[in-house]
C-alpha positions as CSV (number, residue, x, y, z in Angstrom):
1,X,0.0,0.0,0.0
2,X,0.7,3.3,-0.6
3,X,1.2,5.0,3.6
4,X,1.5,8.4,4.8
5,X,2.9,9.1,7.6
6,X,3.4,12.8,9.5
7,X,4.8,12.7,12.5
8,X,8.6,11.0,13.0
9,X,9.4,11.6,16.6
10,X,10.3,9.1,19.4
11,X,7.0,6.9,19.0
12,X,6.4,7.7,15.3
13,X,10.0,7.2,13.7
14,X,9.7,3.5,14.8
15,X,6.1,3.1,13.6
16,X,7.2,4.4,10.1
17,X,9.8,2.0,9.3
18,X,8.0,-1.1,10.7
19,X,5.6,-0.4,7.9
20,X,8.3,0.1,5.4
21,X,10.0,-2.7,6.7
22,X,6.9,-4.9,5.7
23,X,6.9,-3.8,1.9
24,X,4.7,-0.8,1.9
25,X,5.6,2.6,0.1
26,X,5.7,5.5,2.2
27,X,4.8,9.0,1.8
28,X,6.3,11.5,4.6
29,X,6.7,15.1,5.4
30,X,8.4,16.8,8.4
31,X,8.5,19.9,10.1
32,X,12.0,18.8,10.7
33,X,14.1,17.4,7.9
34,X,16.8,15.3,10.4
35,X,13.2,13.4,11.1
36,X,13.4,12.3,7.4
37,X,17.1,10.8,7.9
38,X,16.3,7.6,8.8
39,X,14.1,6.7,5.9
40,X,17.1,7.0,3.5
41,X,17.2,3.9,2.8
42,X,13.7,2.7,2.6
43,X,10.9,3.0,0.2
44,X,10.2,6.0,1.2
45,X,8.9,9.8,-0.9
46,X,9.4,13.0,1.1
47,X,6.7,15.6,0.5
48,X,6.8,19.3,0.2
49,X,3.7,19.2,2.4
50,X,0.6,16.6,4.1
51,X,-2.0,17.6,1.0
52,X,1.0,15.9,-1.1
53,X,1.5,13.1,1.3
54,X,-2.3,12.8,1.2
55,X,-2.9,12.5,-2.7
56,X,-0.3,10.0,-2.5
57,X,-1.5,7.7,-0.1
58,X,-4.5,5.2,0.7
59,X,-4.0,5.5,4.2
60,X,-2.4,8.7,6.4
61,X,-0.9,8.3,9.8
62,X,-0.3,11.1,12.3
63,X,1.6,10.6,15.7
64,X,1.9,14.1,17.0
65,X,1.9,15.9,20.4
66,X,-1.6,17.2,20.8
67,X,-5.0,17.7,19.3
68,X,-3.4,21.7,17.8
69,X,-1.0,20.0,15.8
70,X,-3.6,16.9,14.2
71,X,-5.9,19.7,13.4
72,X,-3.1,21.4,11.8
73,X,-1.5,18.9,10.2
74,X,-5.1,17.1,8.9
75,X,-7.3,20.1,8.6
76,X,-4.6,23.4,8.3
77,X,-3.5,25.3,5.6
78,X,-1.9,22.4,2.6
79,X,-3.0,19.7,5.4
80,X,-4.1,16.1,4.5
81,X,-7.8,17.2,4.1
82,X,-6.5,19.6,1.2
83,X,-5.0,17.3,-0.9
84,X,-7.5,14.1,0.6
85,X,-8.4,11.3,-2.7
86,X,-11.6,10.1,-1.7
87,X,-11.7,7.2,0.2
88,X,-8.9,8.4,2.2
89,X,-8.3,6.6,5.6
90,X,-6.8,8.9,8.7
91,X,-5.5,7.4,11.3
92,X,-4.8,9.7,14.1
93,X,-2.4,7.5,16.8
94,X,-1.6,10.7,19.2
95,X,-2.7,10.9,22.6
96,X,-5.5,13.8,22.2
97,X,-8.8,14.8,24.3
98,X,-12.1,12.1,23.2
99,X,-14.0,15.5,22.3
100,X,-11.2,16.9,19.8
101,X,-11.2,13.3,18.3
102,X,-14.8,13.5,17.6
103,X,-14.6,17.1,15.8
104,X,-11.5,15.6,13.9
105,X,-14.2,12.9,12.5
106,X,-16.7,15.1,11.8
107,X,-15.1,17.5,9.9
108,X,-13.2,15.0,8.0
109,X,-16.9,13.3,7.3
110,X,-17.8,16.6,5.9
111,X,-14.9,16.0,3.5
112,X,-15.9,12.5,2.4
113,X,-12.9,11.6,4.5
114,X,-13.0,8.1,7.0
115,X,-11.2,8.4,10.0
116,X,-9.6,6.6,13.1
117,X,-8.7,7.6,16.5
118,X,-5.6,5.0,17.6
119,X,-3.8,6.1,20.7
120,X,-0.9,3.4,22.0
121,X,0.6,2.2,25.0
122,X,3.6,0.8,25.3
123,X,6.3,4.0,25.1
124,X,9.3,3.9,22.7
125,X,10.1,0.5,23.4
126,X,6.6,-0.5,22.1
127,X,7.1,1.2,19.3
128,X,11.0,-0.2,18.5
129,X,9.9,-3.6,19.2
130,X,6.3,-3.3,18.0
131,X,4.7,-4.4,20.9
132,X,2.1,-1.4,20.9
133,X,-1.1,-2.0,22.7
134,X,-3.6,0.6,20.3
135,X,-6.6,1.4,21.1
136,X,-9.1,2.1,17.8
137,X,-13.0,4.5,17.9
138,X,-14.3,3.9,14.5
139,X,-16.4,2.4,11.7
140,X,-15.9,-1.4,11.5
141,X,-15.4,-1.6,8.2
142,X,-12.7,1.2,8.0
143,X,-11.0,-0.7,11.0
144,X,-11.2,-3.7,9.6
145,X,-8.9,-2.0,6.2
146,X,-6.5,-0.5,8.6
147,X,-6.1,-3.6,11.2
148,X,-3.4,-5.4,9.2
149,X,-1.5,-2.8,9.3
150,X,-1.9,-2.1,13.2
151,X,-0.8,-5.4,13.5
152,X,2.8,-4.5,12.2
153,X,2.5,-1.9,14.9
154,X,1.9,-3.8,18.2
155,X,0.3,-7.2,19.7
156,X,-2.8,-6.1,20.8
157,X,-5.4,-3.9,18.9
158,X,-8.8,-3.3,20.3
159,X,-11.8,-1.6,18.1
160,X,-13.0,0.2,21.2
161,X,-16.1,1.6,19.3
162,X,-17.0,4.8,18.0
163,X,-14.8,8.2,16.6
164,X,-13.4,9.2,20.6
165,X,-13.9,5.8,21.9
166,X,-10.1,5.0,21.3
167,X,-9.3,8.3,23.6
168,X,-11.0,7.5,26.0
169,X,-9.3,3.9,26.8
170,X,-6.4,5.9,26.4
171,X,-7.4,8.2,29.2
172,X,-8.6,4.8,31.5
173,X,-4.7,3.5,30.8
174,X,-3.1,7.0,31.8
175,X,-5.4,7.1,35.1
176,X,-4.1,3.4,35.6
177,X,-0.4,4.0,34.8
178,X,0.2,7.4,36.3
179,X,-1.7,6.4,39.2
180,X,0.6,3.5,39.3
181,X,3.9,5.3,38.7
182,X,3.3,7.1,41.7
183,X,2.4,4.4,44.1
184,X,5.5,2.5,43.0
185,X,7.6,5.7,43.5
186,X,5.7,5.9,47.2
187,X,6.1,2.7,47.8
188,X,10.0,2.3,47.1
189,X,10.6,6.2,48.9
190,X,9.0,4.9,51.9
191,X,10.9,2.0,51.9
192,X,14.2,3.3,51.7
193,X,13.3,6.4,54.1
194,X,13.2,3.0,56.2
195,X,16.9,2.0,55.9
196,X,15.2,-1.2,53.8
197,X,16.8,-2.7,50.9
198,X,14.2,-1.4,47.9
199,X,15.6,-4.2,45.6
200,X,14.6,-6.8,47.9
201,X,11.2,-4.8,48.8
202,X,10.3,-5.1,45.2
203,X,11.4,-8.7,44.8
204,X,9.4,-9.4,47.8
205,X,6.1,-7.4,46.2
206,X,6.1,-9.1,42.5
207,X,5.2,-12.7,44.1
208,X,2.2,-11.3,46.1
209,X,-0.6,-8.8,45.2
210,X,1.0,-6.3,44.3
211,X,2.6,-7.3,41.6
212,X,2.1,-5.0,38.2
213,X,3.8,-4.6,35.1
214,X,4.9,-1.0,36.6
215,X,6.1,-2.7,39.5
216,X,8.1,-4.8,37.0
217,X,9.6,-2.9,34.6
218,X,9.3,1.1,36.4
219,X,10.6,-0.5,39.6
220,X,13.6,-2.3,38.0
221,X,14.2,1.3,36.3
222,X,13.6,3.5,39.4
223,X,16.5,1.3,41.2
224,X,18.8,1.3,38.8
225,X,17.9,5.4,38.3
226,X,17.5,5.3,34.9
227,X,15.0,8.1,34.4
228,X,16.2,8.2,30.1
229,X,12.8,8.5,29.1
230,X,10.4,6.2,27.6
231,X,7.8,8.2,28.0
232,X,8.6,11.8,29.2
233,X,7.3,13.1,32.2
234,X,5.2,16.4,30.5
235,X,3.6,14.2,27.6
236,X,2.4,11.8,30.7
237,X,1.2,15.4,32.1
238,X,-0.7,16.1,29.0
239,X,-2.4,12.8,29.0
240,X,-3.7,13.6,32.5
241,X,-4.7,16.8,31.6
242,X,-6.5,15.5,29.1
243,X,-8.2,13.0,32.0
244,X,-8.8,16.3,34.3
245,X,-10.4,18.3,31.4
246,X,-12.9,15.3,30.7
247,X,-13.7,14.9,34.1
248,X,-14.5,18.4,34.8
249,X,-17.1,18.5,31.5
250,X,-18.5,14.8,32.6
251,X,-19.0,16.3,36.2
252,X,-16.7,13.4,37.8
253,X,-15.2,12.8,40.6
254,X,-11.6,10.9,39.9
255,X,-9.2,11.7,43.3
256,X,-6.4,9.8,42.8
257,X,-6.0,10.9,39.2
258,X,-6.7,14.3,40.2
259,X,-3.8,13.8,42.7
260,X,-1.4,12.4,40.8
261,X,-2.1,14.9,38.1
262,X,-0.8,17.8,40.5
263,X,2.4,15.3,41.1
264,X,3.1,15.2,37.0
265,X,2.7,19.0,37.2
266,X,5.1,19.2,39.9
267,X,7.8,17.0,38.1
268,X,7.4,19.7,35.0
269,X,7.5,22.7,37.7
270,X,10.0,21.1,39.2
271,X,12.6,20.9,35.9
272,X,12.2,16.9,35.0
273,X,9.8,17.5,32.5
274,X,12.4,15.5,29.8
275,X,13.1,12.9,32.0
276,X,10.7,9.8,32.0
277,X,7.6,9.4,34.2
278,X,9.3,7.5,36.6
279,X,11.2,11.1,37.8
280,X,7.7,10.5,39.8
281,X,10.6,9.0,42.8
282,X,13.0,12.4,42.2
283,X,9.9,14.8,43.7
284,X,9.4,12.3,46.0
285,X,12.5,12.3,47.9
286,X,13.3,15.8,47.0
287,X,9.6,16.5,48.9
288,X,10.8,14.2,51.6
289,X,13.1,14.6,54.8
290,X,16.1,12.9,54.6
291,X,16.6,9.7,56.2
C-alpha cells in the first residue's frame, strides 16, 4: 500500500519504518528534515507538504503531540484534508482529548474523508519492538482495512467503538499507569526512608498482590535510576490533563487521578519534565526529609 505518515518523533520514527519494513511505500513530510534521515534507505517519498503526502496515499498516519497540531496537520493550511483522494483513511495514533477526536471525524466526514482515532501504549520501546497496545474508535469496516496494518505496529489492537472511543481507553490507561507510577515511587521512597533494601522490597512485592507490570519494569528502572525516558514526564502530564479536562465536562469525581495529576505537574515545575515518568521518585525524595 501506498502510507502516509506525518509525525517521525520518538513513538512515530519506529512506527514508520515497521511499515516500510513490511513492503509498503511511504509517503512522509516533516517539520523537521533530520526526522526524514532515517528513511534514507527505505521505500520511502518526502513531500513538500501533508495535502502531497495525502494525494499519494490510501491511508495517512499522524503521531503528533496534541490535538493543535492533528488539526493542523489534517485540517490546516496544505493539510491532509486539502489534498485528501476520496476514500482516504486517517489514522490519528496521538494521545488527544475524546471530544477533539470526535470534531477531527466530523469535519473529516464533511470532507468525504473516513477516520480513526488509535492512541498506544507501550512507550518507545513499544514502538521499536512493535509491541504497541492501540486502542481504535471507528467504523468497523474502515477498522477492519486499517487492522493489518496495526498489526505491524503492536500485539494487541482493540476496536474500542466509536470516533473518541479510542481516547477515551487511552485516558482509563493513563489514570491506571500514572496512578501507578506514583504508588511505586511511594512505595519504594518509603521503603528506603526505612533504611530497607528497595531491591529486595520489590522482589518481595512481584510474588504477592502487588505485583504489576509498573512494578516490573518502572521499579527495576527506578533502582537502577535510569529516568532516560520512555515516556517523558510532560507528555504523561498532557495525557492527565487530558483525563482532568474530561472529568470536569462529565462532572466526575476521579481523586487519585486528580492527585497524581498535580504530582506530574510538579515533576514539569520542578525541571524533570524530559526525563521519563518514573522522575515521579526524584519529587518524591526531593519533597521528603532525609533519612
Amino acid at each position: 500500500m501506498n502510507i502516509g505518515f506525518i509525525g517521525l518523533g520518538l513513538m512515530g520514527r519506529p512506527m514508520a519504518l515497521h511499515l516500510a519494513n513490511a513492503g509498503h511505500t511511504l509517503h512522509l513530510w516533516a517539520r523537521r528534515p533530520a526526522s526524514l534521515e532515517p528513511f534514507k534507505d527505505v521505500a520511502a517519498k518526502v513531500h513538500v507538504s501533508a495535502a502531497e503526502v495525502a494525494r499519494h496515499a490510501d491511508v495517512v498516519f499522524t503521531m503528533v503531540a496534541d490535538a493543535p497540531d492533528v488539526r493542523e496537520v489534517v485540517l490546516g493550511e496544505n493539510g491532509v484534508a486539502s489534498g485528501a483522494r476520496p476514500g482516504l483513511i486517517v489514522v490519528d495514533m496521538s494521545t488527544i482529548n475524546p471530544n477533539a477526536a470526535r470534531e477531527i471525524g466530523a469535519a473529516l466526514a464533511d470532507k468525504g474523508i473516513e477516520f480513526l482515532d488509535a492512541p498506544v501504549s507501550g512507550g518507545e520501546i513499544g514502538a521499536i519492538n512493535a509491541t504497541l497496545t492501540i486502542m481504535v474508535g471507528g467504523r468497523p469496516e474502515v477498522f477492519a482495512k486499517v487492522k493489518p496494518l496495526f498489526e505491524k505496529l503492536g500485539k494487541s489492537v482493540t476496536l474500542i467503538g466509536e470516533i473518541g472511543a479510542g481516547q477515551v481507553a487511552k485516558a482509563c490507561n493513563q489514570i491506571l499507569t500514572g496512578v501507578g507510577v506514583m504508588a511505586v515511587a511511594e512505595a519504594f521512597n518509603f521503603a528506603a526512608k526505612n533504611g530497607v533494601d528497595v531491591a529486595k522490597v520489590r522482589e518481595a512485592l512481584l510474588g504477592g498482590f502487588a505485583y504489576s507490570r509498573i512494578l516490573e519494569n518502572h521499579g527495576q528502572r527506578m533502582i537502577e535510576r535510569n529516568f532516560k525516558p520512555g515516556f517523558k514526564a510532560w507528555m504523561h502530564q498532557k495525557d492527565l490533563r487530558i483525563v482532568m479536562e474530561e472529568a470536569h465536562r462529565l462532572g466526575l469525581m476521579l481523586p487519585a487521578a486528580a492527585a497524581t495529576t498535580q504530582l506530574f505537574n510538579a515533576i514539569v515545575g520542578s525541571g524533570m519534565g524530559e526525563e521519563d515518568s518514573i522522575a515521579a521518585l526524584k519529587l518524591l525524595e526531593k519533597l521528603s526529609s532525609p533519612a
